[in-house]
C-alpha positions, 0 to 999 in steps of 0.5 A: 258208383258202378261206373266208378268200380268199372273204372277202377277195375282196369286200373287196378289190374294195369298198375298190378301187372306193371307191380308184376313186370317191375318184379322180373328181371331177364338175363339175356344169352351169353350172361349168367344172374347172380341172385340175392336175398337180403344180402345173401348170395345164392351160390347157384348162377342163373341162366338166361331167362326171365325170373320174377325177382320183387323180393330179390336182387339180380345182378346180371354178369357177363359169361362172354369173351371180353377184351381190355388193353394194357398200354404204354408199358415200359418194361425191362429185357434180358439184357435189362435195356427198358422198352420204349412203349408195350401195348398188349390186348388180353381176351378172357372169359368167366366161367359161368359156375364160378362167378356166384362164387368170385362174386362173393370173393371179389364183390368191390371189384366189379366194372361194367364192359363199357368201362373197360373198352370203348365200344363195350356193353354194359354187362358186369365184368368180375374181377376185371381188376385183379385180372388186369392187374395179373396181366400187367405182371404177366407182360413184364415176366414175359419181356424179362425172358427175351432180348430186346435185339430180337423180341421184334422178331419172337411176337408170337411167343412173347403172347404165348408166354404172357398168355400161359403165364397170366393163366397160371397165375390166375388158376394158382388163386382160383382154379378153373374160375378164368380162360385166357383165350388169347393176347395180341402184341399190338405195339412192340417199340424199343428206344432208338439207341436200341433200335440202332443196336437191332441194325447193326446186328442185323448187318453183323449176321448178314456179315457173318452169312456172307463169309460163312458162304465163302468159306464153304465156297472155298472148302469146296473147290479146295476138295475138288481141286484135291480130287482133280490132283489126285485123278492126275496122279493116279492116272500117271501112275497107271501110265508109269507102270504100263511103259516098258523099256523098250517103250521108254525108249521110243517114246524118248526118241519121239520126244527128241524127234520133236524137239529137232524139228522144232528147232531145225524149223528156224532158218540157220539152225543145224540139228546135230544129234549123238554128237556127230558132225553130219548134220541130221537136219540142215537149213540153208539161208 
């Protein structure tokens, strides 16, 4: 009978701490505990931690940034032309103190992260659904901004405007409670009549480049040219003015100096000036 009770003992107390342990339940770093009590839930959120929950429910939630992806989306531009195929990654956050409250608001709408991303862990995710859902809008208000000839060139702002407009309609319903922290625009393809349509604009700009440059090429030695034939002008006024009559005189008898010597240097010619019969040069054969 000892033998037994010592036997029993050790038992007793192995199976009684295994009871304990069973009753605890960890919440690792990063994730916050959502407690229930018979159905009801604490609006308090538990940090990490070890907690002795066998009379409790604990359901241990993400606070981390997680990802998911929208693909294969076909949504209309501007100038209404649909895309081809849109992939877009959404990376958001919960905030710690809300997700008791969203817990409540959004209990059928919870996934684990491995159900929304390959490679995920399985930390439960709240309002995945309704996030999603909201991102998917974002996207399509976002494109129907812009035009499709030019959305390949404007990624960073096609991103900015979902990711503003995804968080403002998430904090209209529930303030402060998520954190978009940021999209990427993974895939951007328009269909091939489209994709034509971005060539030939490109050429027409590069067109208009080219004559743009010509034209200011041209205005440019139309005004240096102007310039150069206003100098000329002014400086022959400056010359005009500056010659007196007696000046005038001289220079025209040098210039008809010139003019005969050039032409008495021709064999043959004879240089007769003031209508006179003797010849002023004269150039034997």
């Amino acid at each position: 009978m000892t033998v037994l009770r010592r036997t029993l003992l050790p038992l007793g107390l192995g199976l009684g701490l295994l009871a304990l342990l069973g009753g605890c339940s960890q919440i690792d770093t990063g994730n916050v505990g959502v407690e229930r009590t018979l159905g009801k839930v604490s609006p308090e959120a538990l940090a990490p931690g070890l907690y002795f929950t066998l009379f409790k429910t604990v359901d241990e939630f993400t606070a981390k940034e997680v990802n998911f992806a929208l693909n294969d989306l076909t949504p209309k531009s501007r100038d209404n032309l649909t895309m081809k195929d849109v992939d877009i990654d959404v990376y958001f956050k919960t905030n710690p103190g809300a997700i008791p409250g969203l817990y409540v608001k959004y209990q059928g709408d919870v996934v684990k992260h491995k159900d929304m991303v390959s490679g995920g862990t399985g930390d439960l995710v709240i309002a995945y659904s309704r996030v999603s859902r909201e991102a998917r809008e974002a996207v399509y208000k976002a494109i129907a901004t812009l035009d499709a000839t030019t959305m390949h060139t404007k990624r960073s702002e096609l991103a900015e405007l979902i990711r503003s407009g995804l968080q403002s309609e998430l904090d209209s319903n529930d303030k402060s409670a998520f954190v978009i922290t940021a999209v990427n625009v993974r895939n951007l393809l328009t269909d091939p009549a489209i994709e034509a349509a971005i060539r030939q604009r490109a050429e027409t700009d590069q067109a208009i480049e080219r004559k743009r440059k010509e034209i200011e090429l041209a205005k440019a030695e139309a005004e240096r040219l102007v310039v150069q034939a206003e100098g000329e002008a002014r400086a022959n006024q400056i010359i005009s003015a500056s010659l007196t009559p007696a000046l005038k005189e001289l220079r025209l008898a040098e210039i008809h100096r010139d003019a005969a010597i050039a032409v008495a240097g021709k064999a043959g010619n004879t240089v007769l000036l003031n209508g006179g019969s003797t010849p002023m040069v004269n150039v034997g054969r």
